[in-house]
N, CA, C and O atoms as CSV, one atom per row, in Angstrom:
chain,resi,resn,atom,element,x,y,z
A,1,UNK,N,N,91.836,74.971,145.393
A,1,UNK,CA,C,92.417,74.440,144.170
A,1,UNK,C,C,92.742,75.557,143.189
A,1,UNK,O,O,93.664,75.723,142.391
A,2,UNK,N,N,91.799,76.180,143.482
A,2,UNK,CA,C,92.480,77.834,142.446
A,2,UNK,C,C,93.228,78.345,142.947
A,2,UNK,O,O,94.129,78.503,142.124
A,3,UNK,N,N,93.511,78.780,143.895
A,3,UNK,CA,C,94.856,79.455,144.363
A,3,UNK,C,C,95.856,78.868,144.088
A,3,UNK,O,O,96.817,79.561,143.754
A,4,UNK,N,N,96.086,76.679,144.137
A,4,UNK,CA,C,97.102,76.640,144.064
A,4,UNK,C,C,97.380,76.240,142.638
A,4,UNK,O,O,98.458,75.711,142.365
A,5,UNK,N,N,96.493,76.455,141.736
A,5,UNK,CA,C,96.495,76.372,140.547
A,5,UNK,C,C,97.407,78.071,139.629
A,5,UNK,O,O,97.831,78.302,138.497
A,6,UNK,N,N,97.311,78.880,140.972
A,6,UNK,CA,C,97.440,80.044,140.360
A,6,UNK,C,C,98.918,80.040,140.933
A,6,UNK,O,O,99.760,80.418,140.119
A,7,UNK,N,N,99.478,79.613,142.434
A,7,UNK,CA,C,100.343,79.646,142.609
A,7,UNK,C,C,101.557,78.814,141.332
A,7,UNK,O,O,102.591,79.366,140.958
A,8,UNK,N,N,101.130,77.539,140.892
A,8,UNK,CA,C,101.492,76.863,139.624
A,8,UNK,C,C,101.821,77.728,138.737
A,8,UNK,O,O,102.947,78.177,138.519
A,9,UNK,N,N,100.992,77.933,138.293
A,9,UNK,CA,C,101.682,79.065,137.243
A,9,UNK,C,C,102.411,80.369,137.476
A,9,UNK,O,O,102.951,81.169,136.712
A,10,UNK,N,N,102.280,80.326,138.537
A,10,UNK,CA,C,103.313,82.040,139.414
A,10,UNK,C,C,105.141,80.905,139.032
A,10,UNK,O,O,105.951,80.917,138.106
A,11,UNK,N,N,105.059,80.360,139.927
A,11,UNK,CA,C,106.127,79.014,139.386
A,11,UNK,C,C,106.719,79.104,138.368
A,11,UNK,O,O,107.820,79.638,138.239
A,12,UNK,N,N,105.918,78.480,137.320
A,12,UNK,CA,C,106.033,78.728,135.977
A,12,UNK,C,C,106.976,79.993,135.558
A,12,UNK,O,O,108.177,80.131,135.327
A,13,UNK,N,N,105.668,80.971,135.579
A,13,UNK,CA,C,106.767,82.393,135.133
A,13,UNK,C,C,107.923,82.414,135.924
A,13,UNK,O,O,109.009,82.433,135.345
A,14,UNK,N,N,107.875,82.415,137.186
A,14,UNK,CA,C,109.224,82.430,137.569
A,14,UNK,C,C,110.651,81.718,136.685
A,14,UNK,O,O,111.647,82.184,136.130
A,15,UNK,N,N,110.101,80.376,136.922
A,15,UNK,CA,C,111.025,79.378,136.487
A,15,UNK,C,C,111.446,79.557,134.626
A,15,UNK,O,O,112.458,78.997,134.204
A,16,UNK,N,N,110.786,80.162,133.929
A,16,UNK,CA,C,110.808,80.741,132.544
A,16,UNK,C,C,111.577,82.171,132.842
A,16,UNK,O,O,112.333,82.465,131.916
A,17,UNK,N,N,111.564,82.833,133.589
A,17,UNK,CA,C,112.342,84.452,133.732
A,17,UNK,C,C,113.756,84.139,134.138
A,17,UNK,O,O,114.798,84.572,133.647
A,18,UNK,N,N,113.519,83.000,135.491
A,18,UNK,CA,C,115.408,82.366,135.103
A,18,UNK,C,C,116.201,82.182,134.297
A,18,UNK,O,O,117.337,82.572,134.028
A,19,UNK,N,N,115.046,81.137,133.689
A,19,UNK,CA,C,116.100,80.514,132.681
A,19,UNK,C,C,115.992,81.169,131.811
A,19,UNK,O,O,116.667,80.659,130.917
A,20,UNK,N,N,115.222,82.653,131.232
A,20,UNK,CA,C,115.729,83.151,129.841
A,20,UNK,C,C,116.606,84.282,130.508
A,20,UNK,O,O,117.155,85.101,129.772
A,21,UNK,N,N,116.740,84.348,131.730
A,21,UNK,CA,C,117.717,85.667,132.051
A,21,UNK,C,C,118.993,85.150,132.300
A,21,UNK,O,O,119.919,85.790,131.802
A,22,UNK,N,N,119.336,83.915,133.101
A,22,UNK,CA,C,120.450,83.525,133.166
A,22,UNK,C,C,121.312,82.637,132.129
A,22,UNK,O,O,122.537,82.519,132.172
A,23,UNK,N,N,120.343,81.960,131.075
A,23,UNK,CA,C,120.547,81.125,130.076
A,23,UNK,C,C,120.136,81.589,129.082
A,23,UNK,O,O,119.245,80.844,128.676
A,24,UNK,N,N,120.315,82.674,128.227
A,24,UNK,CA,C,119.460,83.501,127.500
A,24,UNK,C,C,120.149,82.250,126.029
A,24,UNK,O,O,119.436,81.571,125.291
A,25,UNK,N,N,121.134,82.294,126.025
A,25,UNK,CA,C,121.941,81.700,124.589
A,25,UNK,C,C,121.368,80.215,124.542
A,25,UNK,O,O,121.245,79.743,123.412
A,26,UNK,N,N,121.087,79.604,125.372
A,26,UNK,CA,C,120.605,78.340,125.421
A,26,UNK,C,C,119.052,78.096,125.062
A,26,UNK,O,O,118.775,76.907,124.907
A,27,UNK,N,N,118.209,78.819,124.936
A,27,UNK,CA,C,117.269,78.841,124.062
A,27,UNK,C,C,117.078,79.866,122.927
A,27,UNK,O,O,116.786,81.050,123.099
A,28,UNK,N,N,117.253,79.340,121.910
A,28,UNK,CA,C,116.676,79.876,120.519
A,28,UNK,C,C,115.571,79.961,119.767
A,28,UNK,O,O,115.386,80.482,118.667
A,29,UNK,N,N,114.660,79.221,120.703
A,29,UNK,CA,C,113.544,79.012,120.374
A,29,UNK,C,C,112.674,80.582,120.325
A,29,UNK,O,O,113.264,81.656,120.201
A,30,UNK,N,N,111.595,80.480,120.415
A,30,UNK,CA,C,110.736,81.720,120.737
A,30,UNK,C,C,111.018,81.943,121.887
A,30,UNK,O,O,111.797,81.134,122.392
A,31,UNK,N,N,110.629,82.850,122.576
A,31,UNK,CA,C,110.225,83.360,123.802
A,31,UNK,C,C,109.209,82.906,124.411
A,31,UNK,O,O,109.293,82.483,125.565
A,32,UNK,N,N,107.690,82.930,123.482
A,32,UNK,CA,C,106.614,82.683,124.108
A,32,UNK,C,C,106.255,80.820,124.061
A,32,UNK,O,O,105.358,80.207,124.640
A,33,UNK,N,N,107.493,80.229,123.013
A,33,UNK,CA,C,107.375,78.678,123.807
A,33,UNK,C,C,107.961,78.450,124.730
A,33,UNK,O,O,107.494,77.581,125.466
A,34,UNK,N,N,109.326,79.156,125.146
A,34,UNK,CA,C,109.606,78.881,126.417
A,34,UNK,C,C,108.902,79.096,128.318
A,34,UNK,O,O,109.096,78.610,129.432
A,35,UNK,N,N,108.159,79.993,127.746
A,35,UNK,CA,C,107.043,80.766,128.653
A,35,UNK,C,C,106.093,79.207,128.890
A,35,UNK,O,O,106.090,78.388,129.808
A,36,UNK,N,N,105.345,79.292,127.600
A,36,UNK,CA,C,103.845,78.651,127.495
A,36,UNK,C,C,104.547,76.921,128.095
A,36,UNK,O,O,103.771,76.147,128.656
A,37,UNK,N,N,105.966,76.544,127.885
A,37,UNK,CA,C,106.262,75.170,128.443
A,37,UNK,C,C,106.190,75.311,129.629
A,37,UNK,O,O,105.335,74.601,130.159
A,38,UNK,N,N,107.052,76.299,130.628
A,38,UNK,CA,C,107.518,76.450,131.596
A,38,UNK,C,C,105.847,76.447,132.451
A,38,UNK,O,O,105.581,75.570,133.272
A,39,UNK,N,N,105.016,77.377,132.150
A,39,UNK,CA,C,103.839,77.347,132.605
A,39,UNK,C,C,103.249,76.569,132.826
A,39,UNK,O,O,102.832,76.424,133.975
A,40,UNK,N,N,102.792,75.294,131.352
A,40,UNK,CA,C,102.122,74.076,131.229
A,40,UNK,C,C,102.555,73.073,132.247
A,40,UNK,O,O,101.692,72.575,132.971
A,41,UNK,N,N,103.676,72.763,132.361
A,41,UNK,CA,C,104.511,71.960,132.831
A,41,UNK,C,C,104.071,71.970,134.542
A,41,UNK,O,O,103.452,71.144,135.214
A,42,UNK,N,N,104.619,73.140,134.852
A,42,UNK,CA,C,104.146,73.555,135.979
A,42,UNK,C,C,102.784,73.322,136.546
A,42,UNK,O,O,102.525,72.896,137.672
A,43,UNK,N,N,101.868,73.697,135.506
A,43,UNK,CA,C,100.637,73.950,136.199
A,43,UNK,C,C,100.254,71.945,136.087
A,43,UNK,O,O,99.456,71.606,136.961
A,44,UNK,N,N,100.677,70.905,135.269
A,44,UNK,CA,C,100.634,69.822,134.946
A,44,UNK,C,C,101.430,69.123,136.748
A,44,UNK,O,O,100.914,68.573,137.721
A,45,UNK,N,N,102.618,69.474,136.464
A,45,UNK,CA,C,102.962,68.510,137.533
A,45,UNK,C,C,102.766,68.960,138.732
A,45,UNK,O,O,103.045,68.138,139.605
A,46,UNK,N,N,102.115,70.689,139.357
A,46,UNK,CA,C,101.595,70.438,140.418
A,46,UNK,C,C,100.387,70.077,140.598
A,46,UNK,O,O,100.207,69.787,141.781
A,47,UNK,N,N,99.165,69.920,139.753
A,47,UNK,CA,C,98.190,69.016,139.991
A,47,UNK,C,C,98.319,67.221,140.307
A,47,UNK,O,O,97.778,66.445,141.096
A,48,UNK,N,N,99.384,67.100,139.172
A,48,UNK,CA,C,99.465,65.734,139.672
A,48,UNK,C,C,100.316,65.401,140.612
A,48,UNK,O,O,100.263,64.245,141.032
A,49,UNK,N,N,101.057,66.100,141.029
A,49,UNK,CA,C,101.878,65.886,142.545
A,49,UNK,C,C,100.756,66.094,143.563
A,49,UNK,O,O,101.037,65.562,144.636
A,50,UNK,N,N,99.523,66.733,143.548
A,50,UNK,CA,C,98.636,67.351,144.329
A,50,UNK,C,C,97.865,66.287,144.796
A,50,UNK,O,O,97.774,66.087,146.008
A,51,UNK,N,N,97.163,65.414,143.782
A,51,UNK,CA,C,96.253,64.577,143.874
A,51,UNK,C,C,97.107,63.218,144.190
A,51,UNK,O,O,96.662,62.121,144.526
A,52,UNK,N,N,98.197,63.536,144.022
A,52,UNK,CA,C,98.985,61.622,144.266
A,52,UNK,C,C,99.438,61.764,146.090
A,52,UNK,O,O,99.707,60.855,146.874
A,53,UNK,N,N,99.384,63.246,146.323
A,53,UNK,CA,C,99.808,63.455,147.725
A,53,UNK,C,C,98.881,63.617,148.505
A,53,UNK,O,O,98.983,63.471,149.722
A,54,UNK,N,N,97.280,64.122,147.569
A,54,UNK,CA,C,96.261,63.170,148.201
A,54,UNK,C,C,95.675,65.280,148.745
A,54,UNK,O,O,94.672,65.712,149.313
A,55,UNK,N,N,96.871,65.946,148.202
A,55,UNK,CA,C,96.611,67.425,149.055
A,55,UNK,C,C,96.424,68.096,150.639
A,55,UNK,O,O,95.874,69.051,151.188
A,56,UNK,N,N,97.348,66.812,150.994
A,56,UNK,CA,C,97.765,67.245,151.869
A,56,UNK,C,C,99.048,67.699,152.538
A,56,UNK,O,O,99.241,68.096,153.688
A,57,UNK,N,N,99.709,67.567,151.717
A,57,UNK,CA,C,101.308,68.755,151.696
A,57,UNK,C,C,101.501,69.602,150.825
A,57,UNK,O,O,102.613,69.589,150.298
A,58,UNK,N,N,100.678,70.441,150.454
A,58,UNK,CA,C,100.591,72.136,149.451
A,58,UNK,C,C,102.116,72.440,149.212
A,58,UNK,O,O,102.445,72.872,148.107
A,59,UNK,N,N,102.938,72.264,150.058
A,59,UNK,CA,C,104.427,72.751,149.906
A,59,UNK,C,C,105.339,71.729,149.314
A,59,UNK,O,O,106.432,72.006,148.820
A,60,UNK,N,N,104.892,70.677,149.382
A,60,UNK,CA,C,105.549,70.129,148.265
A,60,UNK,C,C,105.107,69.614,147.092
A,60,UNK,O,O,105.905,69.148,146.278
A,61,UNK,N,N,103.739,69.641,146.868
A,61,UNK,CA,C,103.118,70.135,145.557
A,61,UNK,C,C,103.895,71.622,145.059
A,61,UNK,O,O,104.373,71.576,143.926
A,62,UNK,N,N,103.985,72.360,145.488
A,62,UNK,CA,C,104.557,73.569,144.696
A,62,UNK,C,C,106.059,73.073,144.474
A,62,UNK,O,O,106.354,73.021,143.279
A,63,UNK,N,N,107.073,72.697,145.351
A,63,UNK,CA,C,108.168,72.154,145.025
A,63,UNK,C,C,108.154,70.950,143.777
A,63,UNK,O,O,109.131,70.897,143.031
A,64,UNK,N,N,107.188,70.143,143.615
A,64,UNK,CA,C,107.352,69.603,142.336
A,64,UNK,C,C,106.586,70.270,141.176
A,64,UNK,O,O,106.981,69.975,140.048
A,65,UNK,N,N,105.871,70.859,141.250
A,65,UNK,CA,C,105.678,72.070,140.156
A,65,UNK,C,C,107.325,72.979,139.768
A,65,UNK,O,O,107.869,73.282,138.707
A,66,UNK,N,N,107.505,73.074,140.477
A,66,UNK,CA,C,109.114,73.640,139.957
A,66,UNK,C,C,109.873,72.856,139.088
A,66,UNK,O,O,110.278,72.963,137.930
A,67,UNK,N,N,109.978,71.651,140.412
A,67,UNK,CA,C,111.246,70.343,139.361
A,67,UNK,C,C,110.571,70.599,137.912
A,67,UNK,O,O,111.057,71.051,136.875
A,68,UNK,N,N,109.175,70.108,138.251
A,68,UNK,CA,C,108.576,69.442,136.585
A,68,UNK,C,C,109.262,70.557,135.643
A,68,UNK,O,O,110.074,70.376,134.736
A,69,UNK,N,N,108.664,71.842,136.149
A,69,UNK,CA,C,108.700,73.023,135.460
A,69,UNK,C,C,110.633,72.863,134.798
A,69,UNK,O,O,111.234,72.812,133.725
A,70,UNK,N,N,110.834,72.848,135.814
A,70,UNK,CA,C,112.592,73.323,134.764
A,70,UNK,C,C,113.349,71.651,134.667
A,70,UNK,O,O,114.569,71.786,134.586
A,71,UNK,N,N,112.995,70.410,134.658
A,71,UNK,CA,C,112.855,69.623,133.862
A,71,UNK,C,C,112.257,69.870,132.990
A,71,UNK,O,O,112.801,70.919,132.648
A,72,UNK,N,N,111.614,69.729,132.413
A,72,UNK,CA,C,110.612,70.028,130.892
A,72,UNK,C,C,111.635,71.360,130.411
A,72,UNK,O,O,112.762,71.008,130.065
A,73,UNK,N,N,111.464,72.238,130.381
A,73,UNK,CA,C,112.763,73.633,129.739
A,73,UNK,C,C,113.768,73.150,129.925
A,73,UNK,O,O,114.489,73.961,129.344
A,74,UNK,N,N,114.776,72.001,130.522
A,74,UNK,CA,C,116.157,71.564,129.851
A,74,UNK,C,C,115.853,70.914,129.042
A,74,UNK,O,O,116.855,70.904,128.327
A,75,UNK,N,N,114.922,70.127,128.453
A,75,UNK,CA,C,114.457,69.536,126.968
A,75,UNK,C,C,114.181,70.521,126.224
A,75,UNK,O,O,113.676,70.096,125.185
A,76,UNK,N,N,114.279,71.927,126.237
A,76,UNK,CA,C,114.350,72.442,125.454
A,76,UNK,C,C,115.623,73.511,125.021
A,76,UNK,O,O,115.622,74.202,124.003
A,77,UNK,N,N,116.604,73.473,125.956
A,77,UNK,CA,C,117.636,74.123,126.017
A,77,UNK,C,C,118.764,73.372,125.014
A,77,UNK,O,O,118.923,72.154,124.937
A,78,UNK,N,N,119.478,74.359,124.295
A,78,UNK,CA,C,120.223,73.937,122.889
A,78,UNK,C,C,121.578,74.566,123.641
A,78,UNK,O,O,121.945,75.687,123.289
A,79,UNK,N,N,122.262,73.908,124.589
A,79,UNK,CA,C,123.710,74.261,124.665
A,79,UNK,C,C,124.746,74.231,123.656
A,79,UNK,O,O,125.709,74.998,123.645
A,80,UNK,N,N,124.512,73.300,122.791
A,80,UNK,CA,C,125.278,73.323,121.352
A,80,UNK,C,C,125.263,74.205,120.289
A,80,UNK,O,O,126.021,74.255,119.321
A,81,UNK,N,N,123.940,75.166,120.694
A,81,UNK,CA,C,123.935,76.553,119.965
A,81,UNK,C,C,123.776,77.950,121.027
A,81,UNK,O,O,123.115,78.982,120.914
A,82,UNK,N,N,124.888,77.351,122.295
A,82,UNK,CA,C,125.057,78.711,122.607
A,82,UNK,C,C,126.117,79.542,121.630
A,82,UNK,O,O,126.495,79.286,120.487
A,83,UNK,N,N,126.332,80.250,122.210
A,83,UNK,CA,C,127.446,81.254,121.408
A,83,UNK,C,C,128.793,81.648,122.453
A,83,UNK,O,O,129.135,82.470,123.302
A,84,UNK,N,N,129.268,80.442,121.733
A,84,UNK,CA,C,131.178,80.657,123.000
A,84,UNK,C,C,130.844,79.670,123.618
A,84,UNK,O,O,131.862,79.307,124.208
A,85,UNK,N,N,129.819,78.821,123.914
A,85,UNK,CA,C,129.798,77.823,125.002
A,85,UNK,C,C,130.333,76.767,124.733
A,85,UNK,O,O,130.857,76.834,123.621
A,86,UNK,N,N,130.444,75.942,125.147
A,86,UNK,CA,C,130.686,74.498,124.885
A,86,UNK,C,C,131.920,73.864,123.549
A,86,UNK,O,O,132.747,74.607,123.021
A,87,UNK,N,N,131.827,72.948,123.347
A,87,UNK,CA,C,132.612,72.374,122.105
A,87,UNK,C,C,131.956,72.724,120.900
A,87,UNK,O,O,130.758,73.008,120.910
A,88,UNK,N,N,132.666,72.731,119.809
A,88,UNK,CA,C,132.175,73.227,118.725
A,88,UNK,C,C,131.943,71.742,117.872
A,88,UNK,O,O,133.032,71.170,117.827
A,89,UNK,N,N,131.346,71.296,117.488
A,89,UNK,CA,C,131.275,70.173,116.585
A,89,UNK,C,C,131.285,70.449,115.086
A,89,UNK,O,O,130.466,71.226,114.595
A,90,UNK,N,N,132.345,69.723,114.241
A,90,UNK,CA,C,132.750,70.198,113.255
A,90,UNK,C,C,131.967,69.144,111.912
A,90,UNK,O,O,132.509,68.056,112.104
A,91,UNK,N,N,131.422,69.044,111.235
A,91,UNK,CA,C,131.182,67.750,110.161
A,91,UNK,C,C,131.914,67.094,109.341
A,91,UNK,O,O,131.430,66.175,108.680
């Protein structure tokens, strides 16, 4: 359970280094909330993918540690304040 608790959060960072390297304009937030979500998230939905699968498919416990992981960081992604992206909305 610790290892794959640790693999969870390996996940995590991963899935947080994507999305601030390839989507850098789409979060404005901090840095270290996009980190600390991406992590939480992760380490959250592969336990509970873990125990609902009863732990006996490790590999797709880590595959829904991902989804969760970058579901949860598009709730936090602001495409409307990238810069050049999208439509501009005027008031």
């Amino acid at each position: 359970m610790v290892l794959q608790s640790i693999a969870f959060a390996v996940i995590g960072l991963a899935v947080a280094a994507v999305a601030l390297t390839l989507f850098v304009d789409y979060f404005p937030n901090p840095r270290a909330l996009t980190v600390c979500t991406a992590v939480v998230s992760a380490l959250i939905g592969g336990v509970v993918s873990g125990y609902a699968l009863d732990h006996r498919l490790p590999g797709l416990a880590l595959l829904f540690s991902a989804v969760s992981s970058a579901l949860l960081l598009s709730v936090l992604a602001r495409p409307d304040r990238a810069g050049g992206h999208g439509r501009h909305r005027h008031a």
